[in-house]
N, C-alpha and C positions, 0 to 999 in steps of 0.2 A: 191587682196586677197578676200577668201570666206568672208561670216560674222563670220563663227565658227573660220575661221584663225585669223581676226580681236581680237575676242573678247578675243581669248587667250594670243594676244599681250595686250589685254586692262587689261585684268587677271593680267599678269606678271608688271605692271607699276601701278596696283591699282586704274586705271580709269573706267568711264561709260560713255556712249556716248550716243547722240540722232541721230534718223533717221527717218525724216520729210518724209512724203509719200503725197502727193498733188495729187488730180486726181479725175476722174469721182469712184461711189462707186464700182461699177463692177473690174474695175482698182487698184484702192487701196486694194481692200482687197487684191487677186489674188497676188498684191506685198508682202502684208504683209504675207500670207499662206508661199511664198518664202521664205521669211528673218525668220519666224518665224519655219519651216522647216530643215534648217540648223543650229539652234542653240537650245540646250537641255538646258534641267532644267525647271523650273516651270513658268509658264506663267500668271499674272494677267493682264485683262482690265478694265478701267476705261471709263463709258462712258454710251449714255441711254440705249443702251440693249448690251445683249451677242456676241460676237464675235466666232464661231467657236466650241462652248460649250465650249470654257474657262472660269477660275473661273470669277466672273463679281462682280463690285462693282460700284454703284454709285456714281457720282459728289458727290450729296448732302450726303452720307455717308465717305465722306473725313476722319473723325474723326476716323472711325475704324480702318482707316491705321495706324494710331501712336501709334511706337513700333514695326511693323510687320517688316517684311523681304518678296524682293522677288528677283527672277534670271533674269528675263525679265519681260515687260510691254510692253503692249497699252495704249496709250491714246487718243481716237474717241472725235476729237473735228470737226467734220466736219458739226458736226450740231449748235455746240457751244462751246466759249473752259471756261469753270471753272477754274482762274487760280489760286484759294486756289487748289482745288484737283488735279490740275496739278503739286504745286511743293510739296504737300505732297506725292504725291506718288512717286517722283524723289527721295523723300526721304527716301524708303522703298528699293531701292536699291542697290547691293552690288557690288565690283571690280567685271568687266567681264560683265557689265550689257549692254543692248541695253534696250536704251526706243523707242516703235514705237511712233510717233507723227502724227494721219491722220486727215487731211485737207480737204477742199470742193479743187477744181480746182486752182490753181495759179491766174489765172487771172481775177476771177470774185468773189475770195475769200473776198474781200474789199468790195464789193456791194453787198455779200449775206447775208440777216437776220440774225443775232445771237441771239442763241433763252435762251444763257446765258445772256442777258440784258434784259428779262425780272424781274431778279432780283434785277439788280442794277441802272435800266433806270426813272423806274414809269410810264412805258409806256403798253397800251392795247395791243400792238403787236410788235414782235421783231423788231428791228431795226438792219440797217447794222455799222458795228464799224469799218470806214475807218481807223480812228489812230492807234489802238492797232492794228488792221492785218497789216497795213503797216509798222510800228514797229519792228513784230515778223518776217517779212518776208524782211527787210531788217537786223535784229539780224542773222537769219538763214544762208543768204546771206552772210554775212561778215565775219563766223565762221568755217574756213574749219575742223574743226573737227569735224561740223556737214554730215552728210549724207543726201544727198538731192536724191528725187526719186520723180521727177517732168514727170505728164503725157505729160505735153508740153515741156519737155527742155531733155539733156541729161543726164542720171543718173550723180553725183556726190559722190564716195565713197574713200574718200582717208585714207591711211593709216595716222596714228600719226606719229608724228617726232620722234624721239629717246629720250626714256625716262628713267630713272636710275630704276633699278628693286625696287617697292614697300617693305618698310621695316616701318611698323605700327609703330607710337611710343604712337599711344593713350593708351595701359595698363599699360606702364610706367605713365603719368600722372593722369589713373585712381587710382591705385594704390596709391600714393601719397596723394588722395585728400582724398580715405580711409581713410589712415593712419590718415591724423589731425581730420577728421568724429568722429573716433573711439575713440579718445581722448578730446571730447567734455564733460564737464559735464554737461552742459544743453544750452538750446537755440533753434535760429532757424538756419539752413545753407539752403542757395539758391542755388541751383546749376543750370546755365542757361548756353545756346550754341546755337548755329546753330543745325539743323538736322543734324545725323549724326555721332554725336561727343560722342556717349556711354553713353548717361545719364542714360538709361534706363539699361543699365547692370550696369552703377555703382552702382544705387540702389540697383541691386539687389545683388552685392557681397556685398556693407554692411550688405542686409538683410542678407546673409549666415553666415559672421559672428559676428550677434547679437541673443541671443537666446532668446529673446522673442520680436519681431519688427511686426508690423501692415501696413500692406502696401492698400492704396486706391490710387484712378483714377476718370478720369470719366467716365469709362468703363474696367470692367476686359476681354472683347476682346482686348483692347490695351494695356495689359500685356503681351503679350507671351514673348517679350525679358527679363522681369526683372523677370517673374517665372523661365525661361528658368540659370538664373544664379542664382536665390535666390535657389533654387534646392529645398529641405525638407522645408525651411525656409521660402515658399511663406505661408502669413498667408492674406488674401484678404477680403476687409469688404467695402462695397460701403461707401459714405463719408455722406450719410443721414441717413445709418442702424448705422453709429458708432454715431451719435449724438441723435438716437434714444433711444440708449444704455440707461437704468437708472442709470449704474454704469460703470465709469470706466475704461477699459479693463486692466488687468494689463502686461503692455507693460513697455521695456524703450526706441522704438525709434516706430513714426508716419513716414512713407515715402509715401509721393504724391509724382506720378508719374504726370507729365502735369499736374502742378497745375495750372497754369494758365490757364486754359480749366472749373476751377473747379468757381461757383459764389463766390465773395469776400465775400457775408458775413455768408457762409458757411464752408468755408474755416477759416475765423476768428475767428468762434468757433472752429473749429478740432485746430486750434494752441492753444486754448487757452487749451486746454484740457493737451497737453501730456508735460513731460519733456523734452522729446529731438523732433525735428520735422525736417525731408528732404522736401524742396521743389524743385523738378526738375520743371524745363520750357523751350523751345523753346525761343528765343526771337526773331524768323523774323515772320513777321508779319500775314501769311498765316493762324496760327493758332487762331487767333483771339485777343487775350488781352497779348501775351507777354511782350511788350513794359509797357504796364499798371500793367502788374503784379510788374515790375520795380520802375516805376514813381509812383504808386499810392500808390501799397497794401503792399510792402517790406518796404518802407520808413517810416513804419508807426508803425514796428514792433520792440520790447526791442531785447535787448542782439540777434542780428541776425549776421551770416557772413556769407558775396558771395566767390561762387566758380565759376569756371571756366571752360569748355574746349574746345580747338580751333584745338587739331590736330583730323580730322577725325578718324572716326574707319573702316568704313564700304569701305573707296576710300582714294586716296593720296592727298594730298593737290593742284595737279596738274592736277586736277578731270577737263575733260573739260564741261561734264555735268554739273556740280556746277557754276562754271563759267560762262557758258551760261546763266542757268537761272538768273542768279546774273544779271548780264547786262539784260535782256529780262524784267524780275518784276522789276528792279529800288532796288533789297534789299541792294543795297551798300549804305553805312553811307554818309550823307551827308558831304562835305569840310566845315572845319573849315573855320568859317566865317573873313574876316580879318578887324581889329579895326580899320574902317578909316568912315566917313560921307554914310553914308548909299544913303543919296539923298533924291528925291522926290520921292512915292511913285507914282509905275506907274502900270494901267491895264494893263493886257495879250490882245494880238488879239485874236479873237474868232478861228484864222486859227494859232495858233503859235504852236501848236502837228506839224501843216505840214511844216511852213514856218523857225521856230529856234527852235524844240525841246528840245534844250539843258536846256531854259530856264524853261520851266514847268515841265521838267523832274527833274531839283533841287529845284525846289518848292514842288513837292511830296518826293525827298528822306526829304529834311526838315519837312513836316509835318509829316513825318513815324517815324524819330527819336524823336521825341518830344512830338508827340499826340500818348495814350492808345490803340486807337482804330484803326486807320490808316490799311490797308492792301491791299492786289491787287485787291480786291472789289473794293475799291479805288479809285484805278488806273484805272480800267476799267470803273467807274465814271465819272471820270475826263477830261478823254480821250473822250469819247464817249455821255455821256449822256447831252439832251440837257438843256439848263439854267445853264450852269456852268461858273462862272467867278471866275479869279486868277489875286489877285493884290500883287506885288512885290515888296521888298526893297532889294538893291545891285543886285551884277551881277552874273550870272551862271561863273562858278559853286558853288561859295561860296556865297549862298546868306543870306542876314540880317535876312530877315522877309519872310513871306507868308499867306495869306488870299484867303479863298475859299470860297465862296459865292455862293447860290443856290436857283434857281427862287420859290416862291410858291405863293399862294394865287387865285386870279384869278375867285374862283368858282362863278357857277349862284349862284341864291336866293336862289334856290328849292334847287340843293345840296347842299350847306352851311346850308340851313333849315331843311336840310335830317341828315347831319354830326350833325347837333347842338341836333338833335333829339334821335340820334343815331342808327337810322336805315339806315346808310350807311357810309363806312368806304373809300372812293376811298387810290387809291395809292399816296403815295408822302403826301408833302405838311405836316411834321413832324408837325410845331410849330401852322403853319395856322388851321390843322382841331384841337390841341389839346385843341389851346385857343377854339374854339368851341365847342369841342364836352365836354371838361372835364372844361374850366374855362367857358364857356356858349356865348361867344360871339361870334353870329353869322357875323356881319360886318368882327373877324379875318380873315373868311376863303375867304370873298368875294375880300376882299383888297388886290390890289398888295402889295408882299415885297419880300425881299430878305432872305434868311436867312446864317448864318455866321458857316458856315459845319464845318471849323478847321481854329484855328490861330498858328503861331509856328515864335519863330523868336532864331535864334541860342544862344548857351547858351554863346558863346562868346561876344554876343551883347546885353545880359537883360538889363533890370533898365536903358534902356536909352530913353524909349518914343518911340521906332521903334513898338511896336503893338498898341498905340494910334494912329499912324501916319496913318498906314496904315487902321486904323478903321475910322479916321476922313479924309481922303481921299474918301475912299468908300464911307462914308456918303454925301459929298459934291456932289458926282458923280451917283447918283442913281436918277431913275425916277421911286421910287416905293413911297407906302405911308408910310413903316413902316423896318427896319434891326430888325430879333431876331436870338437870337441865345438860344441854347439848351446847358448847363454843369451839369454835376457832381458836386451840389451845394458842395464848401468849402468857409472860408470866404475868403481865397487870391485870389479866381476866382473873388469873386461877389466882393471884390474890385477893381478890374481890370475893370470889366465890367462896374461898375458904376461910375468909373474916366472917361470910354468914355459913358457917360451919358445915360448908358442905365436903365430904370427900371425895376425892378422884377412884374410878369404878374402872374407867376403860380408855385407850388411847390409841389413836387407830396409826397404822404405819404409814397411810398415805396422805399427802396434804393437799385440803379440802380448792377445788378449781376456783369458787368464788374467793374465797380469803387468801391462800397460798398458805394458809397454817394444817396443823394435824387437828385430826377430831379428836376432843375429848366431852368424856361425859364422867359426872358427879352427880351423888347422889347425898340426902339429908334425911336420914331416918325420922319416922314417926310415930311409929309404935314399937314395939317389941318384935315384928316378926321382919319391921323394917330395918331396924339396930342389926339383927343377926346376919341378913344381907349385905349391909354396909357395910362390916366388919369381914365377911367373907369378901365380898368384894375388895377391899383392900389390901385384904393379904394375899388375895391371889394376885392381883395388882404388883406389888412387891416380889412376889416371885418371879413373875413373866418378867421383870423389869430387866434385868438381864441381858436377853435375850434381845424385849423390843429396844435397847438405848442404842443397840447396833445399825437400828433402822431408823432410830425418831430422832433428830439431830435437835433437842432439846436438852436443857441441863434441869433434870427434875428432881427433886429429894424427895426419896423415896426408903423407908426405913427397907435394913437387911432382912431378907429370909432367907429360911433356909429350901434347899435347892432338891431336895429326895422327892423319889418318886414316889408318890402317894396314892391312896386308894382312889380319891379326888382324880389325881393325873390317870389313872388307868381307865377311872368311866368316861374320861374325856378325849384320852385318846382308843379307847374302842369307839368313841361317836364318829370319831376321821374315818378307822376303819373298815368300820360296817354300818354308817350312816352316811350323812353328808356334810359333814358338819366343814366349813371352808379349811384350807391349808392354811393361807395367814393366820387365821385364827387359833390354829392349832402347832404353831410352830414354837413356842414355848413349851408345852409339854411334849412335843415329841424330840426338843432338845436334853428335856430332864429323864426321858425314856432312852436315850441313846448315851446319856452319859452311865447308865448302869444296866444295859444290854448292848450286844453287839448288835450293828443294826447294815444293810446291806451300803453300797459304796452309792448307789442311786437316791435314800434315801440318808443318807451322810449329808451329799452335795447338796440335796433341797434344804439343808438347815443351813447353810452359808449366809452370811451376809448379803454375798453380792451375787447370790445365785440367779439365775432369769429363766424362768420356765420353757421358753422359746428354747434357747443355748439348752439346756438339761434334755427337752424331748429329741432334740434332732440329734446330741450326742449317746443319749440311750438307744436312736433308731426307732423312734415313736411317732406318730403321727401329726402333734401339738399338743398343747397345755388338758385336753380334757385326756386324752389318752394317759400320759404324763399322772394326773391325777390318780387317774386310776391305777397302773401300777403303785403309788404311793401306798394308796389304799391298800393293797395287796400287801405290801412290805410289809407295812404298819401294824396289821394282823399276823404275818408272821412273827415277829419282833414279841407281839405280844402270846401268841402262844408259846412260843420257846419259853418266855421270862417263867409262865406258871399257865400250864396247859387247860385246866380243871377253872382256872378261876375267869380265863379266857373265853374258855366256851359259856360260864354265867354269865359276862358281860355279854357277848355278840349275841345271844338272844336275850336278854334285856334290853339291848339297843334295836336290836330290828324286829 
């Protein structure tokens, strides 16, 4: 069968299919020209440059795709494959579709650089990602309704088996979901699915009929399907212009499209605002925070009700492109876990991608269902990037627990002295440079540790000690000097955390856009030079606390210290100023410097609670916030030469 014969058959059955092209470049395209030749309709590539003057969109604009529609694709992963934009854009297509998929060579495709893990590695230069190519390329392999067009082997293009003619049943269920929408008198409704499944037109038939409905995104390019159906009735307002509003809009229904796409505490205000409110969302993970939009941000909301839809709109439920990818990213829901002793918690071999996959492959579908954040970044993490360790409770497929651990620390003096400075930022290394660069302790960044990426243990197995087990496991087994990990401060986390004895290090004053909570980090000594850390860290912790409870609207118990200026405070605030060390970060000790020096009326007001750097430079007659800084800077050094001139001058050239 031709491909235009194919896809007529795939037309009439409601599927989309992949067709893998592997080859030298010259080779691939010249296939692809072929395949793309005998099949009409609209053509998108995804990938780092254009294809044949086709319309082109990049990896990293993955985002624009949601909502879009197309007839056929490319996707040029031969240099590197993106597998968020790989299955958003799987998901922009419709019955009858071919997606092309090009490839470096077959056989040297495993030991060629991917220059997509320069995003997710922490590495100076690509590296080759044996697991996940041999993964996809035994996924490819085992799927004969894939098409394979291998420069070294013999084409593979089989027809589909016999399949019942396509008969859509998603506008019955949209329709439905309408109907109870429409009969709401106030509240919030969630409506979340797979790609695929009509969200974005259901919005928009409600918005058609409601006559007065407000519809935002986080991008009105990723509206055309719900303008397309909301017809007169698209009324379109970005979600920062409607909060900029001084009144009101007089609406009776908000619909976010991809709210989950959208910052939670953004978002928090636009609910807070209207009477009735749509939130659509994705829930596989590709798009970034669906799962969290779940776990975190809906749980948290009054008078809310979930919707649903599960029959596709755009393909038949026998879709063998959905399918595929399902299996290839790991987005199938992890196996109920079964109630029986979990065991002893045991590491992963560092070759277990090669030797039993099965086993870390339901260690990521677990932490996907459970953890916010989790997606095929992730995976491609996991898989490939080096310092990654997975310790496990029970047995694939249905396992207990999972813990993921990732190496950092390590740095010389000079960098660590350079991070603590803030005039250098290397990659990697999240909790190690922040106790540095933002809590001031230069030793975090030098000192091995691990830190603790994601914990998840099935919801069938909580409350029974399976995530202390596997925390005080790992602790037992590590040759580093210190475990932290990074959350979303609530109190049921930081009780968790601190049942497996870890202490709070750092708490950041802003709340995090995926979760809507503050960052914090904690940390677990493990040796002696780790203990002396942790204990420094907490007690400067407790001093700053002060200071940050004005900002963090958390109620945390935090034992007293005392509030004097210390030799500590003085090398910390010579790093503001004659280094670069941040202003948030330094506004505890430049508050304990101002309560025992006089200190200028410009930098008075930057200690305020409600001070806004904007408001401060334009009333000083400054340019904005970096100008702004810089006088701070100035002061700051003033302040401290006045306090003891002699000891001032030893800090600012030890700092600079």
């Amino acid at each position: 069968m031709s491909p235009k014969q194919l896809s007529r058959q795939m037309q009439q059955a409601g599927v989309r299919r992949l067709c893998a092209i592997s080859g030298d470049a010259e080779w691939s395209l010249a296939r692809a020209d072929e395949w793309r030749a005998g099949l009409p309709g609209d053509w998108l590539v995804v990938g780092d440059a254009p294809i044949a003057g086709l319309p082109h969109c990049a990896p990293s604009a993955l985002r624009t795709l949601l909502g879009r529609e197309f007839t056929h694709a490319i996707f040029d992963a031969r240099r590197g494959f993106h597998a968020e934009a790989f299955a958003a854009l799987a998901g922009t297509l419709r019955a009858g579709s071919w997606l092309l998929l090009l490839t470096p060579p077959w056989p040297r495709w495993a030991q060629q650089p991917d220059e997509d893990s320069l995003r997710w590695a922490d590495v100076a230069e690509p590296l080759p990602t044996p697991h996940f190519v041999r993964h996809l390329q035994a996924s490819l392999l085992a799927d004969p309704a894939v098409a394979l067009l291998r420069q070294d082997a013999p084409p593979r293009i089989s027809p589909l088996a016999p399949l019942p003619r396509w008969q859509c049943r998603a506008p019955e269920q949209q329709q439905a979901i309408v109907h109870q929408l429409l009969t709401m008198a106030s509240g919030v409704a969630v409506l979340t699915a797979p790609r695929g499944r009509g969200k974005s037109a259901l919005a928009g038939m409600l918005a058609r009929q409601i006559p007065r409905a407000l519809i935002a995104a986080p991008a009105k390019a990723a509206t055309d399907v719900l303008s397309r159906f909301a017809q007169d009735h698209f009324h379109f307002m970005a979600p920062d212009a409607i909060l900029a509003q001084p009144d009101l809009p007089a609406v009776d229904w908000l619909i976010v499209d991809e709210a989950a796409a959208i910052p939670a505490p953004i978002l928090t205000q636009l609910v807070a605002r209207f009477p009735r409110v749509l939130l659509t969302t994705t829930v596989q993970g590709y798009e970034g925070t669906g799962r969290g939009f779940i776990l975190k941000f809906c749980a948290g909301l009054p008078r809310v009700r979930y919707f649903s839809l599960d029959e596709p709109l755009r393909w038949s439920r026998h879709d063998p492109l959905e399918a595929w990818l399902n299996q290839a990213l790991l987005f199938e829901d992890a196996a109920p876990a079964p109630r029986a002793s979990a065991g002893a918690p045991r590491r992963m071999p560092d070759d277990a991608w090669r030797r039993d996959a099965a086993q870390p492959a339901a260690a990521y579908r677990l932490l996907a269902s459970a953890h916010y954040r989790t997606s095929p970044l992730d995976l491609r993490r996991l898989m490939d990037a080096p310092g990654m360790t997975l310790w496990l409770s029970g047995e694939a497929p249905a396992l207990q627990g999972a813990l993921w651990l990732v190496e950092e620390g390590g740095l010389t003096p000079e960098l660590a002295q350079a991070v603590w400075a803030g005039r250098r930022r290397p990659r990697g290394n999240l909790v190690a440079q922040s106790l540095a660069a933002h809590a001031g302790f230069v030793e975090a960044a030098t000192l091995r540790s691990r830190r603790i990426s994601r914990i998840a243990v099935a919801a069938e197995q909580r409350r029974q000690g399976i995530g202390q087990a596997l925390v005080a496991a790992a602790q037992r087994q590590q040759d580093v000097d210190f475990l932290s990990v990074s959350f979303g401060y609530t109190e049921a986390l930081w009780a968790f955390w601190r049942a497996c004895g870890f202490s709070l290090a750092r708490i950041g004053t802003q709340r995090e856009a995926s979760s809507g909570c503050y960052a914090a980090m904690a940390i677990l000594a493990l040796t002696p030079a780790g203990r002396a850390l942790q204990q420094r860290a907490a007690t400067r912790l407790a001093r700053d606390w002060p200071q940050l409870r004005l900002q963090v609207a958390e109620s945390i118990a935090l034992p007293e210290a005392p509030l004097t200026f210390t030799d500590e405070d003085a090398w910390l605030a010579a790093g503001f100023a004659w280094a670069q060390r941040p202003l948030e970060a330094s506004l505890p000790v430049l508050s304990r410097l101002a309560a025992c020096a006089a200190v200028p009326p410009l930098l008075q007001a930057a200690l305020q609670p409600e001070a806004e750097p904007g408001a401060l430079a334009r009333q000083a007659g400054l340019t904005g916030r970096k100008a702004l800084i810089a006088r701070l800077r100035l002061e700051t050094g003033a302040v401290l030469i006045a306090l003891d001139a002699s000891r001032a001058e030893q800090l600012r050239r030890q700092v600079e």
